[in-house]
N, C-alpha and C positions, 0 to 999 in steps of 0.2 A: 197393377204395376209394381207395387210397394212386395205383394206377393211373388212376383217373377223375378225381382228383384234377390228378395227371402232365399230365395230358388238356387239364384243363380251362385249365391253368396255362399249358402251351405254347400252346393257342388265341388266350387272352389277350396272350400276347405277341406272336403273331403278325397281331395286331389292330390291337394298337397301334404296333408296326411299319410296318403297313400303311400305320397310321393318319398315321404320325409321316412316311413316305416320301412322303404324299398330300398333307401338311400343307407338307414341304420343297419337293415340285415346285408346289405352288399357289401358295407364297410365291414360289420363289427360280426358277422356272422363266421363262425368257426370254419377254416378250410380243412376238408375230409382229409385222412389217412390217403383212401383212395385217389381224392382230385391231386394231393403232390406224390405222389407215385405216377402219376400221368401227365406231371408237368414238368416234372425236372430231367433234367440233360446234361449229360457229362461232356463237359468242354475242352478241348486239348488245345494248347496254343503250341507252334515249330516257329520258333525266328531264330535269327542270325543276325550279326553284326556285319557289316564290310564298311573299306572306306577305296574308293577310286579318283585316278586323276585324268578318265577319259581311254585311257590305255589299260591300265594295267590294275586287276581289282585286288584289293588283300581281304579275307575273310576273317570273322574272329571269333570267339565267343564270348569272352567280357571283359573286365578291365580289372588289375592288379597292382600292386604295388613294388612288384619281383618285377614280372614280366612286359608290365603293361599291357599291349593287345594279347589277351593269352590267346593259347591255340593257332598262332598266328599261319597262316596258310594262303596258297593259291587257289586252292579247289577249297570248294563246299562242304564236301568230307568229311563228316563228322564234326564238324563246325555247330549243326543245329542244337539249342537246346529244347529240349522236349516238357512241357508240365501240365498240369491236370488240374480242373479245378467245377465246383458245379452251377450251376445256373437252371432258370426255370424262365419256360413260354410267357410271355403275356401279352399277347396277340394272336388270332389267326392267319396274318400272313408269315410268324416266323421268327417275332421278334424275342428277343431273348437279355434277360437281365442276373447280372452275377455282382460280388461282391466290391465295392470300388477299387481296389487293390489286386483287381482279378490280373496276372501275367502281368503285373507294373513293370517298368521298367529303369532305373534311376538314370540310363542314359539316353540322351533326343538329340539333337542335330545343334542346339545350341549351346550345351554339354561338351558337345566334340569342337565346337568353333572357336569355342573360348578355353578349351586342354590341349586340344590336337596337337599343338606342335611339343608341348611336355611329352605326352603321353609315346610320340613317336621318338623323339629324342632316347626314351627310355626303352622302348621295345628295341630302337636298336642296340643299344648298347646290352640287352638280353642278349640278343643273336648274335653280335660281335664276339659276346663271350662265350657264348657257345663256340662259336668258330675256331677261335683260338686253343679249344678244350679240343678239340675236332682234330685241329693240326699234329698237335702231339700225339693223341690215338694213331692215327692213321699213321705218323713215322714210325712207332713202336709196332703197328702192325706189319708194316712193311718188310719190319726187318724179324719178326716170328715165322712171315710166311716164305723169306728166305731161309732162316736157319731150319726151317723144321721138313721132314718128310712127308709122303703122302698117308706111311701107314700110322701116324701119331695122331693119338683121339685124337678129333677137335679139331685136326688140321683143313679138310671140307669145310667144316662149317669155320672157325677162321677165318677162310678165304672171301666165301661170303660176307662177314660180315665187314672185314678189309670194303668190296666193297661197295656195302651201303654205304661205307662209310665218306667213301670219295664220291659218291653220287649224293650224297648229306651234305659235302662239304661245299660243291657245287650248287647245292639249291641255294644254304644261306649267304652264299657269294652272290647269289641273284636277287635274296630275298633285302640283305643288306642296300646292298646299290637303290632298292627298288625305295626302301623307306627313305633312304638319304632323298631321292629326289622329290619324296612324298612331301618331306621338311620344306625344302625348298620352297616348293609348289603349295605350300598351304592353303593360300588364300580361293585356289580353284580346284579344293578336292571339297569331293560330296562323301560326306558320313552319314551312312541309312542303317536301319532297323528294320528287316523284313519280317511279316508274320504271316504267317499261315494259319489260318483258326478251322477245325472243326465239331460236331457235335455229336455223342453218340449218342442214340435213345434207346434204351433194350429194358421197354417195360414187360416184353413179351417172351424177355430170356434169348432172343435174338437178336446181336447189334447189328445198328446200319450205323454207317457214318454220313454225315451229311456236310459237306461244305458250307462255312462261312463269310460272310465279309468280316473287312477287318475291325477291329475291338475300338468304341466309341468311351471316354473316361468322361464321367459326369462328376458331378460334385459329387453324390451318395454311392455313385452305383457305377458299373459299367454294360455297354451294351453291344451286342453283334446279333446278326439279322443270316437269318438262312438263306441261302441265293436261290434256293427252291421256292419260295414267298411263299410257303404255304405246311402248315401242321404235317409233321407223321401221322400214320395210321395211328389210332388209339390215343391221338395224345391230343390233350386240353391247356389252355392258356388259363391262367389266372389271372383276374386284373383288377384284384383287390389292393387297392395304393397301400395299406399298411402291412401287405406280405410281404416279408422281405428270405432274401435264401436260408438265413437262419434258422427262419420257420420249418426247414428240410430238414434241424435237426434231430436226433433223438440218443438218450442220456441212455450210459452203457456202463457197466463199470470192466467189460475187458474185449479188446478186439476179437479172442477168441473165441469167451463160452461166455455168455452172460444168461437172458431167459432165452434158449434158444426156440424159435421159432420154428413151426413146421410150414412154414409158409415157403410154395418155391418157386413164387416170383420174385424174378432179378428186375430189382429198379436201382433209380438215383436218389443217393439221399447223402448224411451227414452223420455220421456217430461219435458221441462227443461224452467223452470219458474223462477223468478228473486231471488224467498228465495229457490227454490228445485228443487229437479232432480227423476223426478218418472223411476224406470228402470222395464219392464214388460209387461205384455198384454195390450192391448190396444185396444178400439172399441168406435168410436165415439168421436175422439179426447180425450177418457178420460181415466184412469185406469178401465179396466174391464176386472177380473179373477185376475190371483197371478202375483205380483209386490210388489217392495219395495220402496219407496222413503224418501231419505234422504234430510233433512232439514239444511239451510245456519246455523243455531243456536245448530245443534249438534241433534237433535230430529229424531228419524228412525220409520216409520212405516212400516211393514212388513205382509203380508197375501192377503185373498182373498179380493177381491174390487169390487164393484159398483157403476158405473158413479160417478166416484170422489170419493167415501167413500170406505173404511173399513165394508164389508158386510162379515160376513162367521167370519172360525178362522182366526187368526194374534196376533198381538203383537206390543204394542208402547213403544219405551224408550222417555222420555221426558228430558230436560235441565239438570234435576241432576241425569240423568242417573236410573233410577227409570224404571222398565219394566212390563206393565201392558200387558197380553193376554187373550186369550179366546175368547168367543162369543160375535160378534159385530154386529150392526145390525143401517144401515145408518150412521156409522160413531160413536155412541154409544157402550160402551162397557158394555154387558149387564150382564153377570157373567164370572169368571176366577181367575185368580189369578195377585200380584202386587209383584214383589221383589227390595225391598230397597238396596242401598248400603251399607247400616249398617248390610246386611241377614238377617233383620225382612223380613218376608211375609204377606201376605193375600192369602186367599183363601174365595171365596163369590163372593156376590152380589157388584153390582157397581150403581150408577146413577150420572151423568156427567161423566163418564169415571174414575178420581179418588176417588170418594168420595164413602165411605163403606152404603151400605143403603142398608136393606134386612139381610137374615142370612148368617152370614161371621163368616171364623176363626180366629186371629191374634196370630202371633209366634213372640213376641218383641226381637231387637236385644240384649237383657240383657237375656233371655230366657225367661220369663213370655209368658202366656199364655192364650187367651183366644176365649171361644166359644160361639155364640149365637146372638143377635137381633143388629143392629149397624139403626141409623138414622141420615141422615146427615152428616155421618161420625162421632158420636160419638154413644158409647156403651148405649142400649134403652133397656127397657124393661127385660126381662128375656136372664142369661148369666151366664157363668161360666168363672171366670177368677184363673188364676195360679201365682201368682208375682214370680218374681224372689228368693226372699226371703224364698219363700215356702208358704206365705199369700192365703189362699183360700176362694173367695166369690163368692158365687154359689145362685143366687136369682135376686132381682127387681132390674134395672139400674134405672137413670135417666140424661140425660146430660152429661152420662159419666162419673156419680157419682154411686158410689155403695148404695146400698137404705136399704137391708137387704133380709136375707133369706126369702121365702115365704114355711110355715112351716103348717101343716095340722096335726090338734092335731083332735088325735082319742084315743078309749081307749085300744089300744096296747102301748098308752107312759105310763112312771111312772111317776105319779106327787106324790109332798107331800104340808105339809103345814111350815108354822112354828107362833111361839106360844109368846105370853107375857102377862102381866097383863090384854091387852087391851080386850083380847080373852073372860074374864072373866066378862065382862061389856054387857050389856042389850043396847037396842035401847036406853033407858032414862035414860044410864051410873048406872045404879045399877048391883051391884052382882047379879053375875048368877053363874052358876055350868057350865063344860062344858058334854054333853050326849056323852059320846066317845062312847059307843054302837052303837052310831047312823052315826058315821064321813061318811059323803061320799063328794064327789063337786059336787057341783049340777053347778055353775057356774063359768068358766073362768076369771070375770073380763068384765066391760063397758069401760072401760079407753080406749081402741084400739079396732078393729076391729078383730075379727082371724078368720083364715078359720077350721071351724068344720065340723068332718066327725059324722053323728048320733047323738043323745040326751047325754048331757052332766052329766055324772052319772058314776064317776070314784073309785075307793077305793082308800085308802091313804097310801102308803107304806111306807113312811119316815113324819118323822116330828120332826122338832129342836124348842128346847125350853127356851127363851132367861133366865140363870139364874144369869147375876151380870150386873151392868155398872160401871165404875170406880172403884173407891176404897169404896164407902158407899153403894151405892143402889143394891137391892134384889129385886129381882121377888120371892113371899112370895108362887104363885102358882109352882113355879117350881118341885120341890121332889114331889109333887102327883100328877100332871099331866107327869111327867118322869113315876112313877110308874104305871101307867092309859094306858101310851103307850105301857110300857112293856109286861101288860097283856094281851094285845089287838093285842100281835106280831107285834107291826108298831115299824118302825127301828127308834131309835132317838136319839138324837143329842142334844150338850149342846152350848150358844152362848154367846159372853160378849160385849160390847157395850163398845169397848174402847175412854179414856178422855183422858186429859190433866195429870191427878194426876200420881204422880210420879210411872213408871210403875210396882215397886216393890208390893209396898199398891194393886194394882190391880191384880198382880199377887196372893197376900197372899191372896187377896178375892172372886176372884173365885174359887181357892183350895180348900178351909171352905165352900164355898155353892152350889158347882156342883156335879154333882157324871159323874164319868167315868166306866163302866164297860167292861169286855170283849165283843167285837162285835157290844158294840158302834158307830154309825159314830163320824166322829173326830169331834173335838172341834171347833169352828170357830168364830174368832177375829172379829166384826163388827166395821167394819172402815167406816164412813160417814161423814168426817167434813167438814166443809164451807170453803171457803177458807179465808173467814177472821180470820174466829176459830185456821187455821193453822198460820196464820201471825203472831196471839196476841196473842196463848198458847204456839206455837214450835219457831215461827218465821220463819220456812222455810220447806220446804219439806224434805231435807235430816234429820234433827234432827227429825223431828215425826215418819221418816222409822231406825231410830237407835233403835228409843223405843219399836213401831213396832218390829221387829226384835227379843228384849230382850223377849217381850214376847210371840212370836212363838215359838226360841227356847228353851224356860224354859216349853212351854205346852209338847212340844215333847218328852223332856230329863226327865219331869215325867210320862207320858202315853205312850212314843214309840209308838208312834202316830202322823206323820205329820197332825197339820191341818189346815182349809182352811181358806182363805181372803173373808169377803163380802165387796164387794165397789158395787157402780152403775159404770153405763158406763160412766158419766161424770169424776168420779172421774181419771178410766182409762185412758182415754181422757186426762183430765188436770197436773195426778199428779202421775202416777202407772209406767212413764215411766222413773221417777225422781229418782226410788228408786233402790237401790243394784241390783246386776243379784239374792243374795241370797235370797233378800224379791224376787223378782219376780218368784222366782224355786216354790215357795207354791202354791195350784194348787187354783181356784178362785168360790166363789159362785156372781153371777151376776147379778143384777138389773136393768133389764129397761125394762118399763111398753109401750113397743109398739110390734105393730106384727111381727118386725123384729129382726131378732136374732142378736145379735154383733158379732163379730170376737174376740173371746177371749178363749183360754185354760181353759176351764173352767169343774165344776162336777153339779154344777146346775145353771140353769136358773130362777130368780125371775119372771115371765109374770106379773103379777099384784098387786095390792094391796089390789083390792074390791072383789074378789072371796067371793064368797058363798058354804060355807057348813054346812050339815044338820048335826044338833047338838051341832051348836057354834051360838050364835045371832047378834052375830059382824061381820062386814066385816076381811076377812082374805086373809095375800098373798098365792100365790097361785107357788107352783114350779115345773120346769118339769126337772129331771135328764137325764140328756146330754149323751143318749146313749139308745138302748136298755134295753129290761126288761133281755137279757140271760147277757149285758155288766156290768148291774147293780147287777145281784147277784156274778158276778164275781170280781166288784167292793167289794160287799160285802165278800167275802171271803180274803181279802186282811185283816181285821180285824178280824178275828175270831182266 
């Protein structure tokens, strides 16, 4: 007994021994090369944000301090964000463990229960401001796509973008209403986090993907389970408790060339370099297929790779957080788009990765807008930009300077002339007669360059003709060349060449020697001084636009007739931005003798000064009225 006893004693310990020997190599015994190459799986998480009140869902992608819900949207749309991260089997039904931080997320349903109503307060008032930025575009465009023709770059697409712009303006009128009620409603909206999890496995250089359930967060770890319950081909669970994914990794000192390896199986693993930590395929000691690797400096790239680069789609954020994706091609990012902190964008061409080169969009964090040719990362050649303000210039860059419109004068524009003593004078300054029977333009102007459509040979639909300057001087030709025009059915116009002389005396004299009749164009003040002129007669800007002033409104309050400012473009420039908002409401006839058209509210255009037409032997300017021929008799209907 004592012996079976002996027996049974020593068995037992030789059991547990066994046992205890089975228990030390299971724990403590080295996992192969080989066994995590067969066990590890690249994980991809797709969620989105949304928040609903039963009706009506808003989508989002995260939260800001600008925008609040950024991305804010009805559709799904590009809403999702996309990330990468690795995990390994350990189980054979499927189960699967990654690092406890794996796609965290810092916002959950009780995050949103106790901000929501900040956080929408603030996303509305993003899109209220938008809106307001929205208004003023679309009235500045409205009034481009009336002044301008069909054959002026830019004018097609213009139109277009006119509107997106009213179909934009409409959405955030929906999207606005939708969040005020959202506020409202706070206590019965649901705020969710969808996720989508899958796994790649391509130990065999062929991925599959496999469907997840969704991501389970432990104390140490995190966990998701394949809804197939059961291992890929080739592939083994570890379920050694002190593995952990770390263990996947392997010390490198560069993503591109390190020892490189002749091995060309693609597996999942971890290379981890003294600035970074690549987590993903792997072949040839290097990133090869989808991985993400994070940088010691805060920098993440993300997508397909090739030996060390960024080949395929992906995505970089850089140090100020800036996230450029798209198509990459050796490590180059060759078109995609760029989204700043401030939610400006790009959309376009790239060369070095940041820099805009090629045809690109840009959407400024103020809203302005623009489309077209970018070099070196600044705005080149032909483009259309939107300011914030409502400012539209649609024509030649240069340096990122705007250059002017590039304008294609055909004879569907209306041009006219306008008229003075000078018109009256011969090549060897003698009297001449003017041949109105004969008016036509034969030429544009040598002073600048313009793009002409066909033989220059226009008729003359309008023409002003200068009848006082100051308080003493008379245009003697005025009253029969008025009359000359009238006959002739050309629309015309009377102009005064205002002084320094007190602006009564000036008013009392143009009254005595102009004539206004019905259906007239309006009358218009011609303001050109030096700026010394302003110094030594006004002394200042605001005193000459007081005077100004006195005699626009006295033109008006005797003809009931607003009418117009000529300045050139320098004037505007130096001195038009000096004056009242009331001086500045009168609408502007403009001068500047180059092929680019200004940015200014205007009813005519001066193009030149040397114009040629048949039946006058003087050089003559030359004008082109700021709109169509159907906007001009509508124009003209406003006086009759």
């Amino acid at each position: 007994m004592r012996n079976l006893t002996k027996n049974h004693f020593l068995a037992i310990v030789g059991f547990l021994f066994s046992l205890l020997i089975g228990i030390h190599a299971y724990v403590f015994w080295p996992v192969s090369t080989s066994q995590k190459q067969r066990a590890a799986v690249l994980l991809e998480s797709m969620d989105y944000y949304f928040v609903t009140d039963g009706n009506d869902t808003l989508f989002f992608s995260s939260i800001d301090t600008i925008q609040g819900l950024t991305r804010l949207s009805f559709s799904l749309e590009d809403r999702v964000n996309r990330s990468l991260d690795v995990g390994f089997f350990v189980s054979r039904s499927g189960k699967i463990y990654a690092s406890k931080d794996a796609f965290y997320s810092p916002y959950d349903s009780v995050f949103f229960y106790s901000k929501g109503d900040s956080i929408l307060e603030k996303s509305n008032a993003y899109v209220l401001s938008k809106y307001q930025v929205l208004e003023k575009q679309i009235k500045e465009l409205d009034y481009y796509v009336k002044t301008h023709m069909h054959d002026d770059d830019g004018f097609e697409e213009m139109k277009s973008l006119y509107a997106e712009c009213l179909a934009k303006l409409d959405y955030l009128k929906i999207m606005s209403k939708t969040i005020e009620r959202f506020t409202q409603a706070s206590t019965i909206l649901k705020w969710q986090r969808n996720q989508k999890v899958s796994a790649y496995y391509s130990p065999e250089g062929s991925r599959r993907r496999y469907v997840c359930g969704p991501m389970v967060y432990k104390k140490n770890r995190t966990e998701t389970q394949l809804l197939e319950k059961s291992l890929p081909v080739n592939a083994i669970s570890i379920i050694n408790p002190l593995f952990r994914v770390l263990d996947l990794r392997v010390k490198t000192d560069s993503l591109t060339q390190d020892s490189v390896s002749s091995e060309l199986l693609r597996y999942v693993g971890k290379l981890k370099g003294k600035t970074f930590e690549y987590s993903g395929e792997i072949q040839s000691n290097m990133p090869n297929g989808m991985g993400i690797c994070v940088y010691d400096n805060g920098c993440v790239s993300q997508g397909i790779w090739r030996d060390g680069l960024l080949h395929g789609s992906g995505w970089f954020k850089d140090v100020d957080d800036a996230v450029y994706s798209g198509d990459w091609e050796e490590g180059y990012l060759m078109g995609g788009s760029a989204v700043y902190p401030d939610g400006s964008t790009y959309n376009g061409a790239f060369w070095d990765n940041k820099i805009f080169d090629g045809a690109g969009e840009r959407f400024y964090a103020d809203g302005s807008i623009y489309y077209g040719s970018w070099a070196d990362g600044m705005r080149q050649d032909f483009g259309m930009y939107v300011a914030a303000d409502g400012t539209v210039q649609c024509g030649s860059w240069k340096d990122d300077k705007f250059e002017g419109e590039r304008l294609l004068y055909t004879a569907d524009r209306v041009y006219g002339i306008d008229i003075a003593r000078y018109q009256h004078l011969n090549r060897n300054r003698r009297a001449c007669n003017i041949s109105w029977k004969y008016l036509r333009i034969k030429s544009l102007g040598t002073r600048s360059e313009k793009r002409i459509s066909g033989i220059v040979s226009y008729p003359i639909s309008f023409v002003y003709i200068k009848a006082t300057e100051g308080a003493t001087v008379l245009n003697r030709y005025f009253k029969s060349d008025y009359q000359q025009a009238r006959i002739r059915g050309i629309h015309v116009g009377a102009y005064h060449f205002f002084s320094s002389a007190p602006v009564e005396e000036q008013l009392a004299w143009f009254f005595k020697n102009t004539i206004y009749k019905k259906g007239d164009l309006p009358p218009v003040l011609d303001l050109e001084p030096t700026d010394s002129y302003i110094n030594n007669r006004w002394g200042s800007d605001e005193v000459m636009f007081e005077q100004v002033l006195k005699w626009l409104k006295a033109v008006e309050a005797k003809y009931g007739v607003k009418p117009l400012l000529y300045v050139n473009q320098m004037f505007i420039k130096n001195h038009l931005s000096k004056a009242s908002e009331e001086v500045q409401s009168y609408d502007l006839w403009v001068a500047r003798y180059g092929e680019f058209k200004p940015y200014s509210h205007m009813i005519y255009w001066q193009i030149s000064p040397d114009g040629k037409v048949s039946g006058i032997q003087s050089d003559v300017d030359i004008n082109v009225f700021n709109g169509s021929k159907e906007r001009f008799e509508e124009y003209l209907k406003t006086f009759n």
